[in-house]
C-alpha positions in Angstrom: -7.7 -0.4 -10.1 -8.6 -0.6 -13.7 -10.7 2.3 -13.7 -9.1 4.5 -11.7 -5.6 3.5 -14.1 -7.9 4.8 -17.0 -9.4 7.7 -15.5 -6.2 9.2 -15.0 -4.7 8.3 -18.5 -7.5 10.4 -19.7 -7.9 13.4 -17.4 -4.3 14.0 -17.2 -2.6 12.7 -20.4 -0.4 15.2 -20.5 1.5 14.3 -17.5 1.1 10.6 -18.2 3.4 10.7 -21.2 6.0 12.3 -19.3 6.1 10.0 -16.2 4.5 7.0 -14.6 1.5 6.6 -12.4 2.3 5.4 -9.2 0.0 2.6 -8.1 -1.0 2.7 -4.5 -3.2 -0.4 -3.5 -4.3 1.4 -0.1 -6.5 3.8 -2.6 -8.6 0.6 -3.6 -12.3 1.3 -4.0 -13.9 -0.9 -0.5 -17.4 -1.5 -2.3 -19.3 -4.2 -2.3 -19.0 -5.1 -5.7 -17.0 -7.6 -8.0 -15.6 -4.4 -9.8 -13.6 -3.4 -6.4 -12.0 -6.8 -6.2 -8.7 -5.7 -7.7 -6.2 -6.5 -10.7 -3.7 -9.0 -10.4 -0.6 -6.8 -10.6 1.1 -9.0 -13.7 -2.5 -8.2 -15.5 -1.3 -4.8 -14.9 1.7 -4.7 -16.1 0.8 -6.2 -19.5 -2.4 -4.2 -19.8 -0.4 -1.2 -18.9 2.8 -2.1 -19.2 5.6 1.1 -19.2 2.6 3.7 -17.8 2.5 2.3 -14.3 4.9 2.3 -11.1 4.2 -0.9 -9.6 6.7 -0.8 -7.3 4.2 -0.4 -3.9 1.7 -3.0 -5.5 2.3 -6.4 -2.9 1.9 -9.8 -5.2 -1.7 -11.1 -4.3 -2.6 -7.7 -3.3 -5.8 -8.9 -5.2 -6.3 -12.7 -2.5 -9.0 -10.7 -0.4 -9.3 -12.8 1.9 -10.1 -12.8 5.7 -6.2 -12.4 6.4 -5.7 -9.7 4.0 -4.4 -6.1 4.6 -6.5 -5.0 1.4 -9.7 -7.5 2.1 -13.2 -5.9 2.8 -13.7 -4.7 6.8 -14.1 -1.5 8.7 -10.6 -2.0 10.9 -9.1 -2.7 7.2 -10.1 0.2 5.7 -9.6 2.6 8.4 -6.2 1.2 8.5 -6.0 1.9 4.9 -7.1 5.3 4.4 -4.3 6.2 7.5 -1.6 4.9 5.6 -2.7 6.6 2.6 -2.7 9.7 3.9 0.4 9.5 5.2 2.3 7.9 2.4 0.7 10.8 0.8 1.9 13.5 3.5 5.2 12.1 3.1 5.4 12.5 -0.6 4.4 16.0 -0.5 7.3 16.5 1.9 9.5 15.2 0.0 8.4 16.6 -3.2 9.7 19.6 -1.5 7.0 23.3 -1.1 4.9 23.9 -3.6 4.3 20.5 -5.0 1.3 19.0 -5.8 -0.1 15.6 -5.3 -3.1 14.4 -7.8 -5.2 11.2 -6.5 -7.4 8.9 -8.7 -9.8 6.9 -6.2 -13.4 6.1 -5.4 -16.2 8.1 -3.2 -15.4 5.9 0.1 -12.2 5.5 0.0 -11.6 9.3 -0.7 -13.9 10.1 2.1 -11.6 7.9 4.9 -8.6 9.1 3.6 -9.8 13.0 3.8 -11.6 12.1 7.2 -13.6 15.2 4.9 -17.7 13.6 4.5 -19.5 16.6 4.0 -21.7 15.7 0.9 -22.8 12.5 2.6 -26.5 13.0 3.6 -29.6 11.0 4.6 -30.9 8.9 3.9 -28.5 6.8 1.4 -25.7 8.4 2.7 -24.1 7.9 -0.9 -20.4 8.6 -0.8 -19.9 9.4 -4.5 -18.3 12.9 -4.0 -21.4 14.3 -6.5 -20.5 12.2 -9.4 -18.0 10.6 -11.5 -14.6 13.0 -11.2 -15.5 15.8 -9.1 -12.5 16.9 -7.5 -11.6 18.6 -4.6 -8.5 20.5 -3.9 -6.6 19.7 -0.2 -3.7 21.0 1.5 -2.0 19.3 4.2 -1.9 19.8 7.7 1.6 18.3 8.4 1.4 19.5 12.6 -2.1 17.3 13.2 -1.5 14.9 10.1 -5.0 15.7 8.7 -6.1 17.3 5.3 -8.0 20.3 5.0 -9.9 21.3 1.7 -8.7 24.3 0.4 -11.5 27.5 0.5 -11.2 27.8 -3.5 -11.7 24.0 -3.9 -15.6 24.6 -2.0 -16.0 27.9 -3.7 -15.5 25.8 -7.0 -18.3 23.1 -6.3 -20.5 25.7 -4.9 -20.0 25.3 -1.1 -19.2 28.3 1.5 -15.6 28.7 1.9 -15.4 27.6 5.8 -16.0 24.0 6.4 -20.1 24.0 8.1 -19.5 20.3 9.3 -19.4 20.2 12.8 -17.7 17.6 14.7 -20.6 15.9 16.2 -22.5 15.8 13.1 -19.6 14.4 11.0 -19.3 11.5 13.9 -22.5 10.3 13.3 -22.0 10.1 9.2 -19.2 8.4 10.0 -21.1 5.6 12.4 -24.1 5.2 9.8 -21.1 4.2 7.0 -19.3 2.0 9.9 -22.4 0.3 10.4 -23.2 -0.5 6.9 -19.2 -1.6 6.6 -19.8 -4.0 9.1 -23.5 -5.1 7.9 -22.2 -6.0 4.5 -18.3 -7.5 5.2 -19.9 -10.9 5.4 -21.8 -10.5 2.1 -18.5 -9.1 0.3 -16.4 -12.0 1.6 -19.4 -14.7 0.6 -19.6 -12.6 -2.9 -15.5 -12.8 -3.3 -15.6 -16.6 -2.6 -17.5 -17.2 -5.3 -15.7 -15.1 -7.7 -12.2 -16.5 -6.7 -14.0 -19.9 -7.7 -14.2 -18.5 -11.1 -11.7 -16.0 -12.2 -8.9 -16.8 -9.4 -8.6 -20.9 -8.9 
């Protein structure tokens, strides 16, 4: 959470004198890597003290274990991205028309919570969005609860301006990254027991 914290402290200073970033623990990179693990939220707070909203942030949030809502797993972060987007839907709602919402996350997190993976080709199938903060542009779809990238958001990364991912192809990025979910989720649990040994216990 570290990184995304900083990344938006820096792209959007500005803003982040005048209020606080709220801290959603659903937007959690799901990588297979120490640096996804998490931040205990009292870390956080001291680290970050007066600039974050911490209210949403669970205490443990960071225990990924087996039982965890935020632990490493395909049905976890499906489950995940949903509530994002909805927590999400629902703050643009009440944020009343015309508001916007700006999201700091990771590649494969924003790809689930979108349900948007054009980008990801063959054969990696890398889901880094093109790069470190590239950003895209969405507008709700409050009737089917989806998101739709706006056509000035595609024009901007050079992309035509209707969305060319059809349904059956988008299926099938989807099942190669399901696949490697589930391929690596006993890897990241056997990688996160042995860095709970050191940094948590």
């Amino acid at each position: 959470m570290r990184r995304a914290i900083n990344s938006t402290l820096l792209a959007f200073a500005p803003v982040s004198m005048r209020q606080k970033i709220t801290l959603l623990p659903e937007l959690t990179e799901a990588g297979p890597l120490v640096s996804s693990f998490g931040s205990d939220p009292s870390e956080l707070l001291r680290e970050f003290g007066d600039k974050v909203d911490l209210d949403a942030v669970p205490e443990q949030w960071n225990r990924l274990d087996p039982s965890s809502q935020f632990a490493y797993g395909l049905e976890k972060i499906e489950a995940r991205a949903a509530a994002a987007r909805e927590w999400l839907m629902e703050l643009a709602l009440a944020s009343g028309e015309g508001s916007h919402v700006v999201v700091m996350t990771h590649g494969q997190t924003a790809h689930f919570v979108t349900d948007d993976f054009e980008g990801v080709r063959p054969p990696k199938y890398t889901c880094d969005w093109g790069g470190n903060l590239e950003y895209r542009s969405y507008r709700f779809k409050f009737a089917s609860r989806r998101m739709a990238e706006t056509p000035e958001s595609r024009t901007r990364r050079g992309m035509p301006p209707a969305y060319t991912l059809d349904e059956g192809a988008k299926k099938e990025i989807k099942d190669v990254l399901r696949r490697r979910i589930l391929k690596r989720t006993p890897e990241v649990y056997e990688l996160y027991e042995a860095y709970k040994t050191y940094i948590i216990d």
